[in-house]
C-alpha positions as YAML, in Angstrom:
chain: A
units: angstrom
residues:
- id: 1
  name: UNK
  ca: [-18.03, -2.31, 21.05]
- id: 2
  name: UNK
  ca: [-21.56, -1.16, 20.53]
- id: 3
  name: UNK
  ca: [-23.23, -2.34, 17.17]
- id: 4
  name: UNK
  ca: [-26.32, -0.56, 16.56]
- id: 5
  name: UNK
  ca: [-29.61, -2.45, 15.09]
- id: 6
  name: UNK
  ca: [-28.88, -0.32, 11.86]
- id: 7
  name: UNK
  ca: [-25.15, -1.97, 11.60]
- id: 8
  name: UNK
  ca: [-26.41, -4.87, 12.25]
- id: 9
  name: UNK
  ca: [-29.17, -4.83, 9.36]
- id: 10
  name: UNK
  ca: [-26.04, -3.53, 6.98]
- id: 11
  name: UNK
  ca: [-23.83, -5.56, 8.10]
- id: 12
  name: UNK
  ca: [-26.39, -8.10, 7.22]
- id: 13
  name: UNK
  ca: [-27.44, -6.74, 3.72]
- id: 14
  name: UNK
  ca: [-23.25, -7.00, 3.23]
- id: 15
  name: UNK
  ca: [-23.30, -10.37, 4.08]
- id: 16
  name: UNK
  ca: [-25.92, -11.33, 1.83]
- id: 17
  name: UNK
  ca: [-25.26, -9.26, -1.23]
- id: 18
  name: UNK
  ca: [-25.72, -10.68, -4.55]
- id: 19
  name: UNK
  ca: [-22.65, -9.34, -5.99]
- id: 20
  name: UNK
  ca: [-20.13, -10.88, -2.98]
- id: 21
  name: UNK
  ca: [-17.75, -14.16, -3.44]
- id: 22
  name: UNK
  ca: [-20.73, -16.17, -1.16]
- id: 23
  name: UNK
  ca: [-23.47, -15.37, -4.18]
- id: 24
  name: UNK
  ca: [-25.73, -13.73, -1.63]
- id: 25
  name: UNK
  ca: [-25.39, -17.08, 0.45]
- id: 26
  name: UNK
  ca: [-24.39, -16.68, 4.16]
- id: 27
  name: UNK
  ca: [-20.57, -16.62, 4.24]
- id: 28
  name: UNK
  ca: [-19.01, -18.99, 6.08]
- id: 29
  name: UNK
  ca: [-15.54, -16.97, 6.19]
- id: 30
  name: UNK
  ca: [-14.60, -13.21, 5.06]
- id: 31
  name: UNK
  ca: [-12.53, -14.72, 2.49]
- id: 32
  name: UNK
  ca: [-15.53, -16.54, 1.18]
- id: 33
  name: UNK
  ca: [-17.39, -13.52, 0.85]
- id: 34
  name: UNK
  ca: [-14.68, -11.67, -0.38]
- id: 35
  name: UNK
  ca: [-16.31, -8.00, -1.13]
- id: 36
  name: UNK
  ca: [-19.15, -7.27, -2.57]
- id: 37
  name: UNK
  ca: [-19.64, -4.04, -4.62]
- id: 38
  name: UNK
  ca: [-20.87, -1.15, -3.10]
- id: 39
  name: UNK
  ca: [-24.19, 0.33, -4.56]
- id: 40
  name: UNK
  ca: [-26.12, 2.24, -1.39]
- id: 41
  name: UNK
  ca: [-29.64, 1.40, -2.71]
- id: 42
  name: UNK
  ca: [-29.10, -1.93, -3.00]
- id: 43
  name: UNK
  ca: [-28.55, -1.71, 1.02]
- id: 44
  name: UNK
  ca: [-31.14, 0.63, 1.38]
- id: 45
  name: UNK
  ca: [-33.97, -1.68, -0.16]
- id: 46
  name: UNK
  ca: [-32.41, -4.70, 2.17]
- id: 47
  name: UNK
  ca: [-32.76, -2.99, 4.91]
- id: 48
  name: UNK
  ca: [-35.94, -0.43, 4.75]
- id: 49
  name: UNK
  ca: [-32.96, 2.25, 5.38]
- id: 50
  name: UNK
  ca: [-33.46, 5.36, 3.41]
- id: 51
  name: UNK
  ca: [-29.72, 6.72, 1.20]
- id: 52
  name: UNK
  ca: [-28.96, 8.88, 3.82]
- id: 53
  name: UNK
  ca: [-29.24, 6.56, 7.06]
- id: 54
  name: UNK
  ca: [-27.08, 3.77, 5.04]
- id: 55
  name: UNK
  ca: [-24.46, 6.63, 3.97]
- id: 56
  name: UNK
  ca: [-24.14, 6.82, 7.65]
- id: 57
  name: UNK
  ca: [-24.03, 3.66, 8.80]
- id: 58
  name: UNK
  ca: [-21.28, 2.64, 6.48]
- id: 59
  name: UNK
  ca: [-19.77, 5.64, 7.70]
- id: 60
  name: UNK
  ca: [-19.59, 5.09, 11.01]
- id: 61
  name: UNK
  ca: [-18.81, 0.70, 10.05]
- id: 62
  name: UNK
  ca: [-15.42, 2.48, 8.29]
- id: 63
  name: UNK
  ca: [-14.86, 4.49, 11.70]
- id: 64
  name: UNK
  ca: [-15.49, 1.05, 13.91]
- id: 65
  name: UNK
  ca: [-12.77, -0.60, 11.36]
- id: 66
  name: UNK
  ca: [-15.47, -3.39, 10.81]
- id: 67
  name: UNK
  ca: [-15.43, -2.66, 6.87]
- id: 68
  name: UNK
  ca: [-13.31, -1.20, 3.90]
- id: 69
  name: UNK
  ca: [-14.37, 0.56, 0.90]
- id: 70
  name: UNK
  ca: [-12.48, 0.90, -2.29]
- id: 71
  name: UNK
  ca: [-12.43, 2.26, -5.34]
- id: 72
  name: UNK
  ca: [-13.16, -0.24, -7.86]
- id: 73
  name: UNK
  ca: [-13.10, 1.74, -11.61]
- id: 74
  name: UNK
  ca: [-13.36, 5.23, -10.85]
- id: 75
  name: UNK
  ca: [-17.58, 5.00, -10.47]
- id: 76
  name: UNK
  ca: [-17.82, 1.68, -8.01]
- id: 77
  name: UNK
  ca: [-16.68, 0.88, -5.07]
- id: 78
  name: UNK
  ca: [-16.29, -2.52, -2.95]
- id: 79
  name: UNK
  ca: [-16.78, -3.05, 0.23]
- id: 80
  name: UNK
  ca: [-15.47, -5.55, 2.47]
- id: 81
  name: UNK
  ca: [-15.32, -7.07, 6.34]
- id: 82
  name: UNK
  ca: [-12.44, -6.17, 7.97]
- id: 83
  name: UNK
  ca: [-12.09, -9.62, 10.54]
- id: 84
  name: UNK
  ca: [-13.47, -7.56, 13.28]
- id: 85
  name: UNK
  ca: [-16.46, -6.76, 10.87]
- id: 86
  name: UNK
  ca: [-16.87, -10.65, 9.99]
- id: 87
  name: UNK
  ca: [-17.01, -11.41, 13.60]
- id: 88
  name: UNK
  ca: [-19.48, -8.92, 14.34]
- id: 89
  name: UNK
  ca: [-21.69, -10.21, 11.03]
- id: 90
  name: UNK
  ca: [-21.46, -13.51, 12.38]
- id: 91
  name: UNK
  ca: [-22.05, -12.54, 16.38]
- id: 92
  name: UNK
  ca: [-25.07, -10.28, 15.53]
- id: 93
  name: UNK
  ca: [-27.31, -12.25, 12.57]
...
């Protein structure tokens, strides 16, 4: 499968998140990490992405099955590695 540089940097920015089980420490497993929750300009400054190109990259990460996004309360969502995700996170950093 084909990761783009953009995937890459999100899948990164994922990884790395504040907000995710690792503490914004490189995850050593995708249980470690565990989710982190979802806020697109968070992404967006982590990656020099504007909203719109990170709206589409996590689109097209959900259409690769490399990540999940719930619905946390109604407002948030979390998004998570599926193991195919992890392994590209860990293949491409």
């Amino acid at each position: 499968m084909n990761i783009t540089a953009n995937e890459t940097a999100v899948l990164s920015a994922i990884a790395l998140h504040e907000f995710s089980g690792s503490n914004g420490h490189p995850p050593a497993s995708k249980d470690e990490h565990g989710g982190t929750y979802c806020w697109v300009n968070d992404f967006a400054s982590a990656t020099d992405l504007v909203m719109g190109q990170v709206k589409g990259v996590l689109s097209s990460l959900v259409q690769k099955n490399l990540i999940v996004i719930d619905d946390f309360d109604g407002e948030d969502n979390v998004v998570a590695f599926t193991d195919a995700g992890f392994d590209a996170y860990l293949a491409n950093r």
